[in-house]
N, C-alpha and C positions, 0 to 999 in steps of 0.2 A: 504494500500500500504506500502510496508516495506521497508525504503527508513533511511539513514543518509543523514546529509544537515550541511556540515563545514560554519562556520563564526568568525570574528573575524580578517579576515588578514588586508590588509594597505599596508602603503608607515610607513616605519621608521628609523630613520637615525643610523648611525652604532653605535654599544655600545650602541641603546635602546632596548626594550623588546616588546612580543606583547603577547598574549594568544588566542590561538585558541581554539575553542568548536566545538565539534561535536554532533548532536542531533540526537537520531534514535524515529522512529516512525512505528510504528506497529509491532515492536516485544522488545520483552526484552532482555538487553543486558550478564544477567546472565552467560549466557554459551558459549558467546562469547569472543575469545578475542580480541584486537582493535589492530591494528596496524596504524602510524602513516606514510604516505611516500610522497615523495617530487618529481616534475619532473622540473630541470630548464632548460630553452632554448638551446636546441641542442642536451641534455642528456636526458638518460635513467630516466623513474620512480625507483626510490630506495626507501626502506624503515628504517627509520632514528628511529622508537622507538616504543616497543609494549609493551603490558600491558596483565595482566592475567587475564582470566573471574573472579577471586576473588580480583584482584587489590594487590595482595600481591609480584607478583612476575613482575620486569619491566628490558628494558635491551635496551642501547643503540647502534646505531652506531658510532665510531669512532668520527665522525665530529662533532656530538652535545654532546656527551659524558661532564658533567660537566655546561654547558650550557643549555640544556631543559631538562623539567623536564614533565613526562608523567604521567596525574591519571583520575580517571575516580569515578564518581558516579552511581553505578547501581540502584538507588531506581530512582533517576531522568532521566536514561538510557543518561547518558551523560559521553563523554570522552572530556577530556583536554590535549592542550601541552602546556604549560609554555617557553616561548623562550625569553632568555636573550641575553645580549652579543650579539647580534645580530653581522653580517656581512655581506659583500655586498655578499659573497660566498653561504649565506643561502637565496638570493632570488629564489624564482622558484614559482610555483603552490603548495598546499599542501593539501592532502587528507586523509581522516581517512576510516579502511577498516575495515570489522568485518566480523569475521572467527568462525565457532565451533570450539569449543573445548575442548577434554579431562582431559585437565591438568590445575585446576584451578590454580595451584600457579606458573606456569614455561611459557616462553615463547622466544622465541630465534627471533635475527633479521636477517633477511634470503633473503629480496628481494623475497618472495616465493607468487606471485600474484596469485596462483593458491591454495592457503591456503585459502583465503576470500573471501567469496559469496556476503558481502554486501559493497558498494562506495558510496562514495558521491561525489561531482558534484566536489570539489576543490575551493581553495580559493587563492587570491594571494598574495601571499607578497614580498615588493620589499624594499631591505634597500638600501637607497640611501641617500648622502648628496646633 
């Protein structure tokens, strides 16, 4: 079954960090590449930061820009977001989504849902004091 499965999220209080993972299972993440995307309460899914099937090329959204940091291990077929600096404005749901692709070293952030064949279930994270 070809399936990613995020974990990692929490409850954390603002100005802490958290580290999300993403784990795929039954296929190789190679030639994929990962997109990171967020949906909080009342708003759209967007997507806040992707990575290149070779990990060499990565690109954020505005709002995390500076603040998370996206990488991925393809031998282990795992993807990471790093989020620091957290805010109460970064709580929502967050999802990691994997897409083919042609271009190992580029990859743009586009909100483009229809780019990625593979999701996983989401995880929550809520920065609160």
């Amino acid at each position: 079954q070809l399936q990613l499965v995020e974990s990692g999220g929490g409850l954390v209080q603002p100005g802490g960090s958290l580290r999300l993972s993403c784990a795929a299972s039954g296929f190789t993440l190679d030639n994929y590449l990962i997109g990171w995307f967020r949906q909080a309460p009342g708003k759209e899914r967007e997507e806040i930061s992707c990575i290149s099937s070779s990990g060499s090329g990565t690109n954020y959204a505005g709002s995390v820009k500076g603040r998370f940091t996206i990488s991925r291990d393809n031998s282990k077929k795992m993807a990471y977001l790093q989020m620091n600096s957290l805010k109460p404005d970064d709580t929502a749901v967050y999802y990691c989504a994997a897409g083919w692709s042609p271009y190992p070293a580029f990859c743009l952030v586009q909100s483009r849902e229809d780019y990625f064949e593979y999701w996983g279930q989401g995880t929550q994270v809520t920065v609160s004091s």
